[in-house]
C-alpha positions in Angstrom: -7.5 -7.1 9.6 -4.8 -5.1 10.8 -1.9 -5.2 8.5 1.6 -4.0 10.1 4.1 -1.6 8.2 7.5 -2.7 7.5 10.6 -1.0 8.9 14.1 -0.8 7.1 17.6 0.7 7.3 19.3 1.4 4.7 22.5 -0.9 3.9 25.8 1.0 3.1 26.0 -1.2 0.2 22.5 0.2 -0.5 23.7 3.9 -1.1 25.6 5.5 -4.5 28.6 7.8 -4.6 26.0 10.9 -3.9 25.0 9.3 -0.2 21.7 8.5 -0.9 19.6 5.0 -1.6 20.3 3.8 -5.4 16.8 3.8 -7.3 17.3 0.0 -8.0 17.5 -0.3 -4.2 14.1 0.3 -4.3 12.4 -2.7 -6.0 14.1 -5.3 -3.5 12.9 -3.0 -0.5 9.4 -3.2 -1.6 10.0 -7.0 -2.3 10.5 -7.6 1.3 7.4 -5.1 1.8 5.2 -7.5 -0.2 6.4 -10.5 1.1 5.4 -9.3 4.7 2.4 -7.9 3.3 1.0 -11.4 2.0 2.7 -12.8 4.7 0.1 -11.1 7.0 -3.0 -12.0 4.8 -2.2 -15.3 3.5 -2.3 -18.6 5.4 0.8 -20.5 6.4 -0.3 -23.4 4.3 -0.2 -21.0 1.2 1.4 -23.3 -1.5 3.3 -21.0 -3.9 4.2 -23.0 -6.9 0.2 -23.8 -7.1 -1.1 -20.5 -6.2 1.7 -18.6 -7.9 1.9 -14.2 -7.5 3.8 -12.9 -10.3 5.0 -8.8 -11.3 3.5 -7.7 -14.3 4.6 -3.7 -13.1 5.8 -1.4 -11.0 5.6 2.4 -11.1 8.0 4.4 -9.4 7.5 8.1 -8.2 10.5 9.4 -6.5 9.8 12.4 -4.1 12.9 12.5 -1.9 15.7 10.9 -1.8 16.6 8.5 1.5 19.9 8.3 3.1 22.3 5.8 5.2 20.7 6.1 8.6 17.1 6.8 7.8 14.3 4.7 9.3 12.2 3.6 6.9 8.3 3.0 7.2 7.1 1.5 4.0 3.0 1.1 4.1 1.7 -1.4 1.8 -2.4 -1.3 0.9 -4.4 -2.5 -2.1 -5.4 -1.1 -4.6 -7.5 -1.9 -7.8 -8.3 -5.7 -7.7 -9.5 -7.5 -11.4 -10.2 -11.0 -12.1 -6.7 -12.0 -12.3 -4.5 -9.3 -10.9 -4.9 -6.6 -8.0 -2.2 -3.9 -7.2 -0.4 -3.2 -4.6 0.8 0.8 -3.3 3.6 0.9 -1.7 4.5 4.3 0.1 8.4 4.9 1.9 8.8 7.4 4.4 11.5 9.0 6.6 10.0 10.6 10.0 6.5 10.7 8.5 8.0 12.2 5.3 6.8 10.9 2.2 9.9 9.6 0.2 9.1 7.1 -2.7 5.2 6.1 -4.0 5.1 2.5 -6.2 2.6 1.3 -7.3 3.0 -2.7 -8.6 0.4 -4.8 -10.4 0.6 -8.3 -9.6 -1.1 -11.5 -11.4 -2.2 -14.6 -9.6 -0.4 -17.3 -11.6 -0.6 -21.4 -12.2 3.1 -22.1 -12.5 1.8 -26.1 -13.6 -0.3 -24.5 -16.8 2.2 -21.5 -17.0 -1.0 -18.9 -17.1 -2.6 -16.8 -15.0 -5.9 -17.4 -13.6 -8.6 -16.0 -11.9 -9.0 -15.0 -8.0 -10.1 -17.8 -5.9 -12.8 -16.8 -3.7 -10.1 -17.6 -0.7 -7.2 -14.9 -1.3 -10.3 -12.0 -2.8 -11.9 -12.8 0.2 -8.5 -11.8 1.8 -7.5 -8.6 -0.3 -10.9 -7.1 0.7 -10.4 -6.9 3.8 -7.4 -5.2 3.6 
């Protein structure tokens, strides 16, 4: 399966008083980096509130800071996947510069029992071939 990277500008309203992309801007540009990421890998009958994906944590490695007017790549891959959880790495660059690594650990989550739950064979199936 070929999974396609997402591409961002920054906002102005995305920058701080030193010119560069707040570190809270972060998180809500790897948000839209996951949600194209499962997008891509999960059916379009995918019911949400049954087959909930919830953020236990995110990790944050800041390399170099991005600016208003960079082109953002942001490549999203799996990483280690458990019975009830699997991570996602998240890498930002500029002009094939690494910027930002994150790594977030997500839990697949029954919003009706308000617990998580194991892996159905359906999405593992789809985060190994990723």
């Amino acid at each position: 399966m070929k999974i396609q990277n997402l591409h961002l500008t920054p906002r102005f309203n995305d920058c701080d008083l030193m010119g560069h992309v707040n570190n809270a801007i972060y998180l809500s540009y790897i948000e839209e980096a996951r949600i194209f990421f499962l997008n891509q890998i999960l059916t379009n009958d995918w019911d949400w509130k049954e087959n909930g994906i919830i953020i236990k944590k995110h990790e944050i490695t800041y390399e170099e800071p991005i600016f208003l007017g960079d082109q953002i790549e942001i490549k999203t891959t799996i990483g280690k996947i458990n019975n009830s959880s699997f991570e996602l790495y998240h890498s930002i660059f500029v002009n094939d510069k690494i910027k930002t690594n994150i790594t977030s650990t997500l839990v697949y989550f029954d919003y009706n029992r308000l617990k998580s739950k194991k892996l159905d064979n359906h999405i593992l199936q789809k985060l190994k071939l990723c």
